[in-house]
C-alpha positions, 0 to 999 in steps of 0.5 A: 510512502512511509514504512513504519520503520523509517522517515516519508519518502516523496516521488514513489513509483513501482520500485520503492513499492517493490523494496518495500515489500521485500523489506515488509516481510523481513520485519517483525509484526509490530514494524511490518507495515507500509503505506503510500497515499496520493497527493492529495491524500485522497487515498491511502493505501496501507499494507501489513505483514500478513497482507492485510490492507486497508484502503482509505477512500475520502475518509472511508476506511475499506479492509481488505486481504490480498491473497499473495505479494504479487497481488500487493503490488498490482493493487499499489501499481493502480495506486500508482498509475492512479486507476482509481475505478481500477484500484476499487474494484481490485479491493471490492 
């Protein structure tokens, strides 16, 4: 995971995403944004203030505008679990 507020962090699960978005919201817009990516960095899941997210998929950039912050951290849990049919078909 990386905040654009602070250093990486290794070892992510659904809390760090949880305090992420809390801490996201209390952001100013130009520092308002986290991403977590898997291993392999086969995909990378990026989310900003006004629930904007991008999805990048084996180089392929997909946008996306999540309706609420519960919504977020569905999306980021298949991130997590590594449904990934699931996680394209949440964005799609």
């Amino acid at each position: 995971m990386q905040r654009a507020w602070s250093d990486y962090e290794d070892d992510i699960d659904i809390e760090n995403v949880q305090k992420a978005i809390v801490e996201t919201q209390a952001m100013d817009d130009e520092h308002g944004a986290f991403w977590v990516g898997t291993e392999e960095e086969e995909y990378i899941l990026e989310t900003d203030k006004s629930l904007k997210m991008i999805c990048i998929v084996n180089n392929q950039e997909i946008k996306y505008q999540a309706k609420s912050w519960n919504e977020v951290e569905a999306i980021y849990e298949l991130l997590l679990k590594e449904d990934f049919a699931g996680l394209m078909e949440a964005i799609s």
